[in-house]
C-alpha positions in Angstrom: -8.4 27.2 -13.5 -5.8 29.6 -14.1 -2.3 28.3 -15.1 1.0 29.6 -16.0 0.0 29.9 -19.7 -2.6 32.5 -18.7 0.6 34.7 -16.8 2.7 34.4 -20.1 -0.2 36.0 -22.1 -0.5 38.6 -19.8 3.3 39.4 -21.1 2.7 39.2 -24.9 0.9 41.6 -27.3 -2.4 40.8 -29.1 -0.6 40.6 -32.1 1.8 38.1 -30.2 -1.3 36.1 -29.2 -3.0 35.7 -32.6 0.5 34.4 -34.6 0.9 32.1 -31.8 -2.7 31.1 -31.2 -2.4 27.2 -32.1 0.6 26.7 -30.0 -1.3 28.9 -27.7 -4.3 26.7 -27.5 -2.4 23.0 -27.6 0.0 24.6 -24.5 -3.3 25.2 -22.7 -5.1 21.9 -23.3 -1.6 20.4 -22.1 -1.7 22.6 -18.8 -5.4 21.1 -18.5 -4.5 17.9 -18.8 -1.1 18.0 -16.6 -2.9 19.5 -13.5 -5.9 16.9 -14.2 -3.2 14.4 -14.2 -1.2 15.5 -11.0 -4.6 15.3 -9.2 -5.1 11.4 -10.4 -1.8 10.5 -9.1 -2.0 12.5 -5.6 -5.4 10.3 -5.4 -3.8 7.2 -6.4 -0.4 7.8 -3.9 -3.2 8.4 -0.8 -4.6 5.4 -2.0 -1.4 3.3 -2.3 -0.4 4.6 1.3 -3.5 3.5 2.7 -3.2 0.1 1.5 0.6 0.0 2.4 -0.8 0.9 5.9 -3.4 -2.2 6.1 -0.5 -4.5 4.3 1.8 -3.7 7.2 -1.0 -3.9 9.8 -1.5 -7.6 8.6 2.3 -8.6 8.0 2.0 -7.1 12.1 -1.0 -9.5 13.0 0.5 -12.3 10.9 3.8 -11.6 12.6 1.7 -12.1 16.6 -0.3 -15.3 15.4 2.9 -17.5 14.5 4.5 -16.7 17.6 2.0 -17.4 19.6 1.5 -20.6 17.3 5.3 -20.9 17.7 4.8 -20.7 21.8 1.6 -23.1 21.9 3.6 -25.6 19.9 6.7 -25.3 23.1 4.0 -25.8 25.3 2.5 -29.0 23.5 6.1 -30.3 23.2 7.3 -29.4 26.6 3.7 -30.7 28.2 4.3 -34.2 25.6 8.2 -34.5 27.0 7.2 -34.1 30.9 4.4 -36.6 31.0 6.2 -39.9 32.1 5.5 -43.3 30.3 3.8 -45.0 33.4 1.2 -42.0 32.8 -0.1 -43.9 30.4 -2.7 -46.2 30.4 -1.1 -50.1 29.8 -3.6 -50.8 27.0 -1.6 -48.1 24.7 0.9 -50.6 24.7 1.6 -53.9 22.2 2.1 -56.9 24.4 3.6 -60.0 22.7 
């Protein structure tokens, strides 16, 4: 892959290129190794969104289950508070 190294050799002599030629070489391998990195971390920033996206999708479904748990549990309380006492049957009850 061409970089921006190869465009500023374009610009210098031959003679340029061979008194330079180590820095030359380690600027390359650090070009290399920069656009090898930026590729890892575009993978790894897809990945994190993806889970961030199934994270919030559970906080969501998480989220719906305790209210409806929340709702069920009026329901018990409100169907426990409405039945009357003589509803039950006598043998629930201690008799002295």
């Amino acid at each position: 892959m061409k970089g921006e190294i190869d465009n500023i050799l374009k610009t210098l002599s031959p003679e340029e290129i061979e008194q330079h030629k180590a820095l030359i070489e380690e600027c390359k391998k650090r070009e290399a190794s920069i656009i090898e990195n930026g590729q890892i971390l575009r993978e790894k920033i897809h990945r994190l969104s993806n889970i961030s996206q199934k994270i919030i999708e559970d906080i969501k479904n998480i989220h719906q289950t305790t209210m409806e748990l929340e709702e069920l549990s009026h329901k018990m309380d409100r169907n426990i508070h409405s039945s009357p006492l003589e509803a039950i049957s006598d043998e629930f009850f201690f008799h002295a």
